[in-house]
Backbone as numpy.savetxt, mean C-alpha at the origin, in Angstrom:
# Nx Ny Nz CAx CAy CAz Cx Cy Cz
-0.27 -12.85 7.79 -1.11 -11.68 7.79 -0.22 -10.43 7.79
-0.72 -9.56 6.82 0.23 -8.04 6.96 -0.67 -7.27 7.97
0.07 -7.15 8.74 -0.50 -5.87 9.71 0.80 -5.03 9.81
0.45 -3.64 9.90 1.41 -2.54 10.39 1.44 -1.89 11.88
2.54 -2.42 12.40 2.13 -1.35 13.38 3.07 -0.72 14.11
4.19 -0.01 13.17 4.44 1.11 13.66 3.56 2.63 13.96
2.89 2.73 12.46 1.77 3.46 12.07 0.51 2.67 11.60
-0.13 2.35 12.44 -1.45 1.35 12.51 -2.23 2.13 11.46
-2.43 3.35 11.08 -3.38 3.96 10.21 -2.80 3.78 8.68
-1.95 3.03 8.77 -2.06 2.30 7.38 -2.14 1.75 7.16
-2.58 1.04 7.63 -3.98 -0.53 7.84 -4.93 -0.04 7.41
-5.23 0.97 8.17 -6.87 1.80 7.39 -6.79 2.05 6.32
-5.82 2.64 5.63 -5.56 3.04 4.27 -5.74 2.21 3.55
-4.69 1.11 3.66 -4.72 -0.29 2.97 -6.09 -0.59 2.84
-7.09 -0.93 3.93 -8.47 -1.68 4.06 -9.40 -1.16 3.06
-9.17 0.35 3.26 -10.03 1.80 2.34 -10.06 1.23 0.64
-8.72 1.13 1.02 -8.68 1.07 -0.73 -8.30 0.02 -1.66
-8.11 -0.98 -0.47 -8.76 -1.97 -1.45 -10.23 -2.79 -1.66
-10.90 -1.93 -0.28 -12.44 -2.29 -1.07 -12.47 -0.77 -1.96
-12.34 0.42 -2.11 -12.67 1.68 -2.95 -12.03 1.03 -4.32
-10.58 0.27 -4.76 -10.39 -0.01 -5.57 -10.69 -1.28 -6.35
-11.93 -2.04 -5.70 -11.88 -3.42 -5.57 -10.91 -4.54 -5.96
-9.91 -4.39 -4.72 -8.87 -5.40 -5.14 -9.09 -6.63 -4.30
-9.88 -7.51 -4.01 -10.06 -8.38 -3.32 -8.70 -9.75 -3.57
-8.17 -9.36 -4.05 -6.91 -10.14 -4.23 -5.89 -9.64 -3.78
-5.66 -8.55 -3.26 -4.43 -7.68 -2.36 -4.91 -7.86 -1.21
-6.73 -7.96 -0.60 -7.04 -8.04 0.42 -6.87 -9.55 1.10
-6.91 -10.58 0.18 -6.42 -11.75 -0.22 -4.93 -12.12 0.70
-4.28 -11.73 0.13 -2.83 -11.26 0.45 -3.04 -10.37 1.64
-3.29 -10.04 2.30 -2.84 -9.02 3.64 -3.34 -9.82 4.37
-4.62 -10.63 4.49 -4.77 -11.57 5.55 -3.85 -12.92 5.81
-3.70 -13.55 4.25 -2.93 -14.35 4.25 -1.49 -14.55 4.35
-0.80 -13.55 4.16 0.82 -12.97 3.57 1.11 -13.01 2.23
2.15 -12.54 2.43 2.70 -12.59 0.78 4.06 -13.59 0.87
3.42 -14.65 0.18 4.12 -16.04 0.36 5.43 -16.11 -1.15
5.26 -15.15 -1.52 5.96 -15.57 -3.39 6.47 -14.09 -3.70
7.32 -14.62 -4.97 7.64 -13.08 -5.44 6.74 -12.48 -6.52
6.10 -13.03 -7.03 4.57 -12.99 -7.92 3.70 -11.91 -6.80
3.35 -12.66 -5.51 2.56 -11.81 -4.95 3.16 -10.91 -4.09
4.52 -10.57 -3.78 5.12 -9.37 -3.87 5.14 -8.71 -4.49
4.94 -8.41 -5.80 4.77 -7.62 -7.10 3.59 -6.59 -7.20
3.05 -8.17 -7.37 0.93 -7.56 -6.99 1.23 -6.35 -5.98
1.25 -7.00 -4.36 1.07 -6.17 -3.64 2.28 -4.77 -3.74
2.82 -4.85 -4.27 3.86 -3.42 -4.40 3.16 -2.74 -5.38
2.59 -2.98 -6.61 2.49 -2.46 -6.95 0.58 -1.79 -6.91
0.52 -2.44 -6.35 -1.37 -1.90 -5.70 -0.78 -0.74 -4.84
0.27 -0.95 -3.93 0.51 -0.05 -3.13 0.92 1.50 -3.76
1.23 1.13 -5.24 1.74 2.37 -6.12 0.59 3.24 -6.59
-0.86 1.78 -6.80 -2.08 2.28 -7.65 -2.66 3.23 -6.09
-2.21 2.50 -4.67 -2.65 3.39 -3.63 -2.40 4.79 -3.19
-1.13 5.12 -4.01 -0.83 6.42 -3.17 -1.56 7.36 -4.86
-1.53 6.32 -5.88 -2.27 7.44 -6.91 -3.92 7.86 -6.25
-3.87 6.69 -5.72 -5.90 7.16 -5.71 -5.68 8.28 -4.55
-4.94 8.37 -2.97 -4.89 8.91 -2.61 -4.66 10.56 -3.11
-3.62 10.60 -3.95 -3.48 12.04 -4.32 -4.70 12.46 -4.86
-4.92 11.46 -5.92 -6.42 12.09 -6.51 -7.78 11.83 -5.06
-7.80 11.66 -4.65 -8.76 11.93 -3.81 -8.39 13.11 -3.12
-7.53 13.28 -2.64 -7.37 14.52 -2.09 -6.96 15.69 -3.26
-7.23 15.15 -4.21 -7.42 16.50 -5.67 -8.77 17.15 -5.61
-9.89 15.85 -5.68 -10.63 16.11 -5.99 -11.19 16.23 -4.29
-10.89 16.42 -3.57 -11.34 16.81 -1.99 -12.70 15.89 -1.77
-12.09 14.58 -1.97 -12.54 13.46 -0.97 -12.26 13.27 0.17
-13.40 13.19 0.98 -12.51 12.45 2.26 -12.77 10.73 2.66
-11.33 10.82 2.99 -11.15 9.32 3.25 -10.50 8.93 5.02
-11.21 8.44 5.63 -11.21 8.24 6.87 -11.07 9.43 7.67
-12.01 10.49 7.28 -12.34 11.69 8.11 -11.42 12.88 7.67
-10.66 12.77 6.13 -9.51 13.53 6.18 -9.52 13.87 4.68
-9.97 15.32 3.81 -9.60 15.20 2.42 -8.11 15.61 2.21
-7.18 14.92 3.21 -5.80 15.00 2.43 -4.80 13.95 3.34
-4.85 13.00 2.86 -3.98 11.57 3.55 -2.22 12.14 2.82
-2.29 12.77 2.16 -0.72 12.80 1.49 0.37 12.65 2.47
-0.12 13.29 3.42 0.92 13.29 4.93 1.25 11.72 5.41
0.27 10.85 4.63 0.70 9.67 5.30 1.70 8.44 4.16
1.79 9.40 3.07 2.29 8.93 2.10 3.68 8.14 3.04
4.43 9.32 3.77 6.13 8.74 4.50 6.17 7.41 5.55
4.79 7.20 6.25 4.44 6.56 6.84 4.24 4.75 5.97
3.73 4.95 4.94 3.19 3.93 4.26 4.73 3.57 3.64
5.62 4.49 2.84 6.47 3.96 2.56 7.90 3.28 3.81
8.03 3.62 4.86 8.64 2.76 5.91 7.80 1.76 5.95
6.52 1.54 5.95 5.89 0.49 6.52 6.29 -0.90 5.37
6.07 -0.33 4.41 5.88 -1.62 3.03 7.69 -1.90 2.78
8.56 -0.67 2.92 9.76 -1.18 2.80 10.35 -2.09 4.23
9.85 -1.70 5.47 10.32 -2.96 6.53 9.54 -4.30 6.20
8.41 -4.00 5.32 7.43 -5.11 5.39 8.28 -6.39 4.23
8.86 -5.46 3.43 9.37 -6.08 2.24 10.80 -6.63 2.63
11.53 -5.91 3.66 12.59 -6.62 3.64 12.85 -7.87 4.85
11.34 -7.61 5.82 11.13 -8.57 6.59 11.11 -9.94 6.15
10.24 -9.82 4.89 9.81 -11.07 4.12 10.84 -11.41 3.05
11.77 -10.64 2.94 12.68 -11.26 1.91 12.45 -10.72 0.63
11.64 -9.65 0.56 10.94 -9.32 -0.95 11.65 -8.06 -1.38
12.51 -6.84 -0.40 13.19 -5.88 -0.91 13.32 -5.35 -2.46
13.93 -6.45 -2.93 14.05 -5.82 -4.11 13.42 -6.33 -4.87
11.98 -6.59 -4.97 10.63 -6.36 -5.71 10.58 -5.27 -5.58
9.88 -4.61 -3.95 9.86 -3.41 -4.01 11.00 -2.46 -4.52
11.67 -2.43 -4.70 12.70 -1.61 -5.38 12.64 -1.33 -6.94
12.54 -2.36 -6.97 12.28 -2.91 -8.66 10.42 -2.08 -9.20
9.89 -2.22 -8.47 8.74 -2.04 -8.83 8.75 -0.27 -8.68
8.93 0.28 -7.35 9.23 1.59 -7.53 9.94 2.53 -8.59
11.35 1.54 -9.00 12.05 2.46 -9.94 10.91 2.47 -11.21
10.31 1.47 -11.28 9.60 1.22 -12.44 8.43 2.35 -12.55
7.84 2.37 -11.15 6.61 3.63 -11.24 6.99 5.07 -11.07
8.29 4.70 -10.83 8.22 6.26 -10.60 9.01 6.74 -12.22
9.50 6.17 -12.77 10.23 6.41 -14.13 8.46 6.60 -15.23
């Protein structure tokens, strides 16, 4: 199971948006773990489609868990998924997948 808890409110984030984005297969993966480098991928890169929906929600002044601007939690989410990734051995997925989204 992925849980965070240095910053527990990105659990909420996570939960938000993958029912807002219906990814029931990342949600899949957070209860179960991320057992493979296949589903390290997935989940890195949902986490990329996450901080897009976030910005645009807070573009378009949504609010999402009481707040139309999560961007502040953008620094939070990225410590969380990079200890998460190198806990599990997956580092450089996430690495790999970042250079990729952010290029």
């Amino acid at each position: 199971m992925v849980i965070f808890e240095r910053y527990p409110h990105v659990n909420d984030l996570l939960k938000h948006y993958i029912s807002s984005l219906n990814r029931e297969d990342v949600g899949k993966m957070v209860n179960e773990g991320i057992k493979s480098e296949e589903q390290a991928e997935l989940f890195c890169r949902f986490i990329w489609k996450m901080v897009e929906a976030i910005n645009e929600d807070e573009e378009n002044g949504v609010a999402v868990l009481g707040s139309t601007d999560n961007t502040e939690m953008l620094p939070d989410i990225s410590y969380e998924v990079t200890r998460l990734m190198k806990s599990s051995g997956f580092y450089s997925v996430w690495e790999s997948v970042s250079k990729s989204e952010m290029s």
